[in-house]
N, CA, C and O atoms as CSV, one atom per row, in Angstrom:
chain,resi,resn,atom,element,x,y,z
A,1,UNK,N,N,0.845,-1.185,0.000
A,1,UNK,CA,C,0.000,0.000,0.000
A,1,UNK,C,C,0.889,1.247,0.000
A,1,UNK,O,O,1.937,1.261,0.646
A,2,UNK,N,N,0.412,2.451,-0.830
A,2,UNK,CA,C,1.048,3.390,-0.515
A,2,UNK,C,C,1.130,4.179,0.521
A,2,UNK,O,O,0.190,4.284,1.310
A,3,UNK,N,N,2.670,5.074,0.708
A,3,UNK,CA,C,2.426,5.555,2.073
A,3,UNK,C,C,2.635,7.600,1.696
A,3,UNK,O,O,3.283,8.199,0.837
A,4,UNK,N,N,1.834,8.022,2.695
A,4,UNK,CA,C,2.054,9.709,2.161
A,4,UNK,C,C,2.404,10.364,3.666
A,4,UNK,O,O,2.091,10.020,4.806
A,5,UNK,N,N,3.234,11.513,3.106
A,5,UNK,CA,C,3.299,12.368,4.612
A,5,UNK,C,C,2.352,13.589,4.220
A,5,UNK,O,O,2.020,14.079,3.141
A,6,UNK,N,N,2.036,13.891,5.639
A,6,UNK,CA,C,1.599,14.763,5.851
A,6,UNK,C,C,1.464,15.191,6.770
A,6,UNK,O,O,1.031,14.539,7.720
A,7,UNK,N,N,1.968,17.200,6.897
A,7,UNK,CA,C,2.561,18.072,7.122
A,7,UNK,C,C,1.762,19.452,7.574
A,7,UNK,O,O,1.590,20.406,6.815
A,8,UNK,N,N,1.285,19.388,9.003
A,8,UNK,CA,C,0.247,20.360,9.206
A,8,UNK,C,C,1.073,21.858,8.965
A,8,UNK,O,O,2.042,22.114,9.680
A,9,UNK,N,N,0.663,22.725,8.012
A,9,UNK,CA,C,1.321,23.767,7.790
A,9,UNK,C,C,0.331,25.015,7.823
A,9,UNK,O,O,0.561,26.007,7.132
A,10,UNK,N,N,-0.975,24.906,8.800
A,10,UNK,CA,C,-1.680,26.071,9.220
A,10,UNK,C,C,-2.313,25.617,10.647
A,10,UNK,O,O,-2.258,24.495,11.150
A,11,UNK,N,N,-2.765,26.475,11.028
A,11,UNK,CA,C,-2.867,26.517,12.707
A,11,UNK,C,C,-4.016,26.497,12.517
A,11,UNK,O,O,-4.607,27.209,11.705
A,12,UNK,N,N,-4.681,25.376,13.503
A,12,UNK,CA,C,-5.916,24.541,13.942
A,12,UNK,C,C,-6.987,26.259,14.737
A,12,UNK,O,O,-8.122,26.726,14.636
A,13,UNK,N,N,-6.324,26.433,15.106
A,13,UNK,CA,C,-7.062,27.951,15.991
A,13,UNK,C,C,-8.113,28.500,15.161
A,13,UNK,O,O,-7.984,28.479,13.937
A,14,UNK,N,N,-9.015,28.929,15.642
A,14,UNK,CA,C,-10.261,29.148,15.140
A,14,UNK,C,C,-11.046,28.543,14.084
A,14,UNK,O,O,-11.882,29.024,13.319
A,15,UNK,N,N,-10.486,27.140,14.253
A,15,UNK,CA,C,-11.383,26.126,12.827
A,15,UNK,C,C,-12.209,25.373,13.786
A,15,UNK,O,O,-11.568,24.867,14.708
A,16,UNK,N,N,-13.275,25.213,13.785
A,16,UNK,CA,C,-14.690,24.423,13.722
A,16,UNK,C,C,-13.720,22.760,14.669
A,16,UNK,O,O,-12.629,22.355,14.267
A,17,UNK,N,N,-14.221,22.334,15.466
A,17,UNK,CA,C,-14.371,21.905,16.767
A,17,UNK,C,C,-13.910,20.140,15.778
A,17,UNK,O,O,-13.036,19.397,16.226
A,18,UNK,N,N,-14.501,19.890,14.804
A,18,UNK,CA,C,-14.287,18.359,14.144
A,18,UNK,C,C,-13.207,19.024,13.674
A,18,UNK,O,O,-12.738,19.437,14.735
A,19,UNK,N,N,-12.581,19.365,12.935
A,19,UNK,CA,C,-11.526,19.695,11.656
A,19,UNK,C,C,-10.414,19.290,13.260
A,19,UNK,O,O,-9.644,18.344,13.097
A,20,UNK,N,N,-10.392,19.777,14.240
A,20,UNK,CA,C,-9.352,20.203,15.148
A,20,UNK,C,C,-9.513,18.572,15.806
A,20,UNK,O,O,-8.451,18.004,16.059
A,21,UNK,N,N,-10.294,18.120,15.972
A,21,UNK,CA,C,-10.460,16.606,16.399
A,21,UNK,C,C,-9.747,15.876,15.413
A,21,UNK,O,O,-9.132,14.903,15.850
A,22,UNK,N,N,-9.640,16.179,13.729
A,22,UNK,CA,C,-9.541,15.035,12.673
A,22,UNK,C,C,-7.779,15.184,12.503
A,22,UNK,O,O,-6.948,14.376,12.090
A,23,UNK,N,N,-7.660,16.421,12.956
A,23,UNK,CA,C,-5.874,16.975,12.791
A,23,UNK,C,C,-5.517,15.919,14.474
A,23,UNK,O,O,-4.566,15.144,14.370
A,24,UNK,N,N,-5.877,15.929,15.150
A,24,UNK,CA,C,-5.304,14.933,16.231
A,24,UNK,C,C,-5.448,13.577,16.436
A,24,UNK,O,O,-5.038,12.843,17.334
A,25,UNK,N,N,-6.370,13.294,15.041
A,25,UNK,CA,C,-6.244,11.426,15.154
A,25,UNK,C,C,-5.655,11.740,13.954
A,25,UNK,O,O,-5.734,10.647,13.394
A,26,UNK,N,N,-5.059,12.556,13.084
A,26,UNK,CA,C,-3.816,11.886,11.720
A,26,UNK,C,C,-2.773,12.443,12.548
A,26,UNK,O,O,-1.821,12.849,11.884
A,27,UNK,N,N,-2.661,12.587,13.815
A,27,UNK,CA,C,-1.165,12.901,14.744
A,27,UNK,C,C,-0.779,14.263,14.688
A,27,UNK,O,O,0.174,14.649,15.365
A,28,UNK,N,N,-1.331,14.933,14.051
A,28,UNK,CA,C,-0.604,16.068,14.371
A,28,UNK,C,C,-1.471,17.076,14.994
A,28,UNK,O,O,-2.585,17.524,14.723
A,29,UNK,N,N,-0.230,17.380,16.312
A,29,UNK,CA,C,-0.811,18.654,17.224
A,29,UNK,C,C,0.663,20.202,17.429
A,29,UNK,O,O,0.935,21.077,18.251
A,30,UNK,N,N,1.175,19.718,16.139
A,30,UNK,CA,C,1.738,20.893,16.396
A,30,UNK,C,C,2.147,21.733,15.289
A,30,UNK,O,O,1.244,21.341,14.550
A,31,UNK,N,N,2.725,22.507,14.625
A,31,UNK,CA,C,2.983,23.358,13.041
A,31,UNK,C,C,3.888,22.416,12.892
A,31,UNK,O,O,4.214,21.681,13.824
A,32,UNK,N,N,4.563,22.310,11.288
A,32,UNK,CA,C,5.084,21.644,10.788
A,32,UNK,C,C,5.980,20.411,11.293
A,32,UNK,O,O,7.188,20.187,11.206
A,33,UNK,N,N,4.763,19.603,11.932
A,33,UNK,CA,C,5.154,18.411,12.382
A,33,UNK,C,C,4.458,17.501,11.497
A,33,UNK,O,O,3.233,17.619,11.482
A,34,UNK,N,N,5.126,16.373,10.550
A,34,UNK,CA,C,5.553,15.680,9.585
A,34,UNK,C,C,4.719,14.390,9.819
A,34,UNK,O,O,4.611,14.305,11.042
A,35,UNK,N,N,4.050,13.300,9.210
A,35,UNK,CA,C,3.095,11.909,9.793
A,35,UNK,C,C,3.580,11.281,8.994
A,35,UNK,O,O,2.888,11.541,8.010
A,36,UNK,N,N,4.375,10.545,8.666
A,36,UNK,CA,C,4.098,9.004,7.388
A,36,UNK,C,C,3.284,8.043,8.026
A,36,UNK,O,O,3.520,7.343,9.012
A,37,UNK,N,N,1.689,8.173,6.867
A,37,UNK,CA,C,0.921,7.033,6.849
A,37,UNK,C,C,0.506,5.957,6.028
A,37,UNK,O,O,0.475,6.199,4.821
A,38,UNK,N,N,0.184,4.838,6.401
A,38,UNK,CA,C,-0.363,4.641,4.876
A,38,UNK,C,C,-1.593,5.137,4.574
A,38,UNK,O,O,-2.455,5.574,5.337
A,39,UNK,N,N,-1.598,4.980,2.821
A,39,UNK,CA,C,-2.368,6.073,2.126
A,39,UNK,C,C,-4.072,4.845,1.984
A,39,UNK,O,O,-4.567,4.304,0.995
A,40,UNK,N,N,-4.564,4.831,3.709
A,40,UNK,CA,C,-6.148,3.798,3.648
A,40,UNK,C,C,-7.262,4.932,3.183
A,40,UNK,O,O,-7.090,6.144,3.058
A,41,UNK,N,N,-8.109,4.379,3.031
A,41,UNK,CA,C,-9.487,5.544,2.099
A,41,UNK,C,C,-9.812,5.897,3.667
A,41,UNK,O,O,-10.524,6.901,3.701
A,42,UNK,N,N,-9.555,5.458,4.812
A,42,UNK,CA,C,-10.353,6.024,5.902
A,42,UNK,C,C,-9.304,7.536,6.101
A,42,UNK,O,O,-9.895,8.562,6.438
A,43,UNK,N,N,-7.914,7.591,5.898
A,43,UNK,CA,C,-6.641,8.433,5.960
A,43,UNK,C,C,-7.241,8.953,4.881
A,43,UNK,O,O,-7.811,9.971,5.272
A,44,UNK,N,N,-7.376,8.840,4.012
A,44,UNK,CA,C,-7.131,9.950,2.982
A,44,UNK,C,C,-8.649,10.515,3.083
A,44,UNK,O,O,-8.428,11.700,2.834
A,45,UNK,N,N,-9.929,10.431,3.272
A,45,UNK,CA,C,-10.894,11.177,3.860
A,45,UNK,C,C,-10.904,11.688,5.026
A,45,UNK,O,O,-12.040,12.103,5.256
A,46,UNK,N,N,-9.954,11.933,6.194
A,46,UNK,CA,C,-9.794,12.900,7.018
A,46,UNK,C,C,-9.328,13.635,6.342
A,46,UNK,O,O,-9.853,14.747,6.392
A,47,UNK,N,N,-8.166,13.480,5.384
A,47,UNK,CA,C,-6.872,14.317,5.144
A,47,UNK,C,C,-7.899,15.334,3.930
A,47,UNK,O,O,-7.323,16.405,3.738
A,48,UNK,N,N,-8.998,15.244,3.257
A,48,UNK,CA,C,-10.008,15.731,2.649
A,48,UNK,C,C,-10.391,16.683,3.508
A,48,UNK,O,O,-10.336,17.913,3.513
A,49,UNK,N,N,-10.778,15.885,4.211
A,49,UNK,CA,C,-11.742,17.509,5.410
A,49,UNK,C,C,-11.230,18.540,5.874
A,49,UNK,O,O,-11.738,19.479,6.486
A,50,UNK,N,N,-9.506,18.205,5.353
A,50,UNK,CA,C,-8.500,18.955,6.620
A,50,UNK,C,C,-7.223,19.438,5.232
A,50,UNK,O,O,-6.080,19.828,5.472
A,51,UNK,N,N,-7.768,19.284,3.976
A,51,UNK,CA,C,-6.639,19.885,3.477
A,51,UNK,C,C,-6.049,21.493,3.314
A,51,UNK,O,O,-4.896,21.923,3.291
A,52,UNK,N,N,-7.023,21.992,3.239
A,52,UNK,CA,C,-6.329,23.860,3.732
A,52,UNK,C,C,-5.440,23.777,4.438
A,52,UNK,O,O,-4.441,24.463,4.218
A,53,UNK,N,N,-5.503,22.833,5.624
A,53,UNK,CA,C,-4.549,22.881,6.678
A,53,UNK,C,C,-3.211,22.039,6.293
A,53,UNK,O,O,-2.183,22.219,6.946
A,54,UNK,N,N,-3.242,21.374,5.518
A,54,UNK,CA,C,-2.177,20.709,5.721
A,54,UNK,C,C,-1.424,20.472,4.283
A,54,UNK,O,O,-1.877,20.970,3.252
A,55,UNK,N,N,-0.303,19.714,4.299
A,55,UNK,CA,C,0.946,19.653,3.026
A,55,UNK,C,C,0.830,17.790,2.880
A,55,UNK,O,O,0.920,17.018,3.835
A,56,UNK,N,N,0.637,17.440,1.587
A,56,UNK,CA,C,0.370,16.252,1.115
A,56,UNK,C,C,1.440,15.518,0.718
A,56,UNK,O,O,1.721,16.169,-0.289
A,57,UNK,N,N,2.151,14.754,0.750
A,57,UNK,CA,C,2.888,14.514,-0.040
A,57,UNK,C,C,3.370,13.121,-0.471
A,57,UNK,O,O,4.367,12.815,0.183
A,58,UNK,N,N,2.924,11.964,-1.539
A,58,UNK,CA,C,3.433,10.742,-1.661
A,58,UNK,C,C,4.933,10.223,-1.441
A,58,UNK,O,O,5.893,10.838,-1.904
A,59,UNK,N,N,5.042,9.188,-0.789
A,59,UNK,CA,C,6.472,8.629,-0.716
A,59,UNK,C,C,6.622,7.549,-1.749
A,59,UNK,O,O,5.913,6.544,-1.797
A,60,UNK,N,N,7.609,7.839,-2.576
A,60,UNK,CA,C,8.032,6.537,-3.469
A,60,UNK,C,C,8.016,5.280,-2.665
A,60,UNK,O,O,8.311,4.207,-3.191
């Protein structure tokens, strides 16, 4: 399976109460702190709800 990082690169602060829940079950609670996951349809539909916020990126 493929695996992607991703790279919260905007601040959770004043976003809507789920978006700030969905950024702390894909691990990240802090600015440009980095996740390699694999790329499951349940991961990549948080990472949907939450992309403004964050940096995508596939790993070979």
């Amino acid at each position: 399976m493929k695996k992607i990082k991703i790279t919260l690169v905007k601040s959770p602060i004043d976003r809507p109460e789920r978006q700030k829940q969905t950024l702390i079950a894909l691990g990240l609670n802090k600015l440009n702190i980095a996740k390699e996951v694999e790329a499951t349809p349940q991961i990549l539909g948080m990472v949907r709800k939450v992309e403004h916020l964050v940096a995508v990126e596939e790993i070979a």
